[in-house]
C-alpha positions as CSV (number, residue, x, y, z in Angstrom):
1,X,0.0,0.0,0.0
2,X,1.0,3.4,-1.1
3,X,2.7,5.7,2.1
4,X,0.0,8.6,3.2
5,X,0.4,11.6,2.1
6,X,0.4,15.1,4.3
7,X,-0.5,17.2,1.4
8,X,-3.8,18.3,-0.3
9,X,-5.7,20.0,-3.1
10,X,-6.2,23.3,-1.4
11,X,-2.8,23.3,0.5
12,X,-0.3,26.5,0.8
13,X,2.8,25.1,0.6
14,X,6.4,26.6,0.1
15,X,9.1,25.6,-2.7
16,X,11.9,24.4,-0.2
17,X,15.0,23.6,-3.0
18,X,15.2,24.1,-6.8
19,X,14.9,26.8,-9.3
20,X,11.6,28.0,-8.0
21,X,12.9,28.2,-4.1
22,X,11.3,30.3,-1.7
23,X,8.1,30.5,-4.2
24,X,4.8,29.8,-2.3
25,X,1.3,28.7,-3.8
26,X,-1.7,26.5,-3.4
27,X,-1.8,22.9,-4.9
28,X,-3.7,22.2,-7.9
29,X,-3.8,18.8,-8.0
30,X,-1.9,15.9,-6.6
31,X,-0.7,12.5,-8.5
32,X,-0.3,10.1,-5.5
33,X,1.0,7.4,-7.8
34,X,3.8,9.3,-8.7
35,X,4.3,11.5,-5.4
36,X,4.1,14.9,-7.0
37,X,2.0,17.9,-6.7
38,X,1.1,20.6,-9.0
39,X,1.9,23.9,-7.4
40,X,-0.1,27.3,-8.7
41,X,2.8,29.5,-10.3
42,X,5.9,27.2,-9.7
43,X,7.6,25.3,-12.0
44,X,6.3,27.0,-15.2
45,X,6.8,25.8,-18.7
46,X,6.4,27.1,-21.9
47,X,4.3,25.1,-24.4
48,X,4.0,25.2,-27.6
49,X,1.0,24.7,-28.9
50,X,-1.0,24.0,-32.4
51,X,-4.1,26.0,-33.6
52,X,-7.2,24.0,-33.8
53,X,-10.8,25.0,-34.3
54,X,-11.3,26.0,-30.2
55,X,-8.2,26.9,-29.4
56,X,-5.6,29.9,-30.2
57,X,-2.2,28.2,-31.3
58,X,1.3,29.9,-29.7
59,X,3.5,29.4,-26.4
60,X,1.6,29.0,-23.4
61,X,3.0,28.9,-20.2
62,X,1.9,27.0,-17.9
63,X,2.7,24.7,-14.5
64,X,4.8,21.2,-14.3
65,X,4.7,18.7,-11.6
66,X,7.4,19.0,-8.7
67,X,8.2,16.4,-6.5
68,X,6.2,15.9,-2.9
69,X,9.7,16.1,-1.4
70,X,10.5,19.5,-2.6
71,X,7.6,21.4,-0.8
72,X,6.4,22.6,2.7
73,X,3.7,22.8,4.7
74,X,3.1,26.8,5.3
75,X,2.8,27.3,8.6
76,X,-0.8,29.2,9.0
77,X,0.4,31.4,11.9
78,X,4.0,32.8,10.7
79,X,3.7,32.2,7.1
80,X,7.4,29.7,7.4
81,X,8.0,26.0,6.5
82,X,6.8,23.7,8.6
83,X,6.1,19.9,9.2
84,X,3.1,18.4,9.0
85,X,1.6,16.0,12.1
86,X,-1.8,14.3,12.4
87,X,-3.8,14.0,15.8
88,X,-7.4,12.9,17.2
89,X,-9.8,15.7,18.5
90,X,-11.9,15.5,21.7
91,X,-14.9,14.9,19.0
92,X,-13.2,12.1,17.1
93,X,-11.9,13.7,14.1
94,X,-8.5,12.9,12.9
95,X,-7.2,16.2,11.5
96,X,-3.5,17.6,10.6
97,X,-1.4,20.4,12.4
98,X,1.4,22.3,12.1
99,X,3.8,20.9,14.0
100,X,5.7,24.5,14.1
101,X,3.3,26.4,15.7
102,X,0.7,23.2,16.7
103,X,-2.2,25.1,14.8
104,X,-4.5,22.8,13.1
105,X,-4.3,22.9,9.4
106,X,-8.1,21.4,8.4
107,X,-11.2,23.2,8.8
């Protein structure tokens, strides 16, 4: 069974290493199989595409996958890196927090 991840569609994270480092921006979309994440304004490319009858042909930029490992929790109270720990509310939900500043990360 594939390890559990700590990240989410939704998540402000921070680049942590690479060309984009010290970038921050929300995840688009996660591919667990490959344990990458799609990061909004990081890791852009350009693309070139073909006209066709719905779309305008040229270079369009857009964003690449980067690699779970490269990425960082934000922390929600100092805006830093942080890690990422899960625990069990009074109520019985199981929820993440930053293990920084021990502020809960889920809603």
């Amino acid at each position: 069974m594939a390890e559990k991840l700590k990240v989410k569609k939704g998540d402000r994270v921070i680049v942590v290493t690479g060309k984009d480092k010290g970038k921050t921006g929300d995840i688009l979309r996660v591919f667990s199989k490959d344990n990458r994440v799609l990061v909004q304004g990081v890791n852009m490319i350009q693309r070139h595409t073909r006209q066709t009858q719905t779309t305008q042909g040229g270079i369009i930029a857009k964003e690449a996958p980067i690699d779970i490992s490269n990425v960082a929790h934000v922390d929600p109270k100092d805006n830093k890196a942080t890690k990422v720990g899960f625990k069990t509310l009074e109520d019985g939900r199981k929820v993440r927090f930053a293990k920084r500043s021990g502020e809960v990360i889920d809603v």
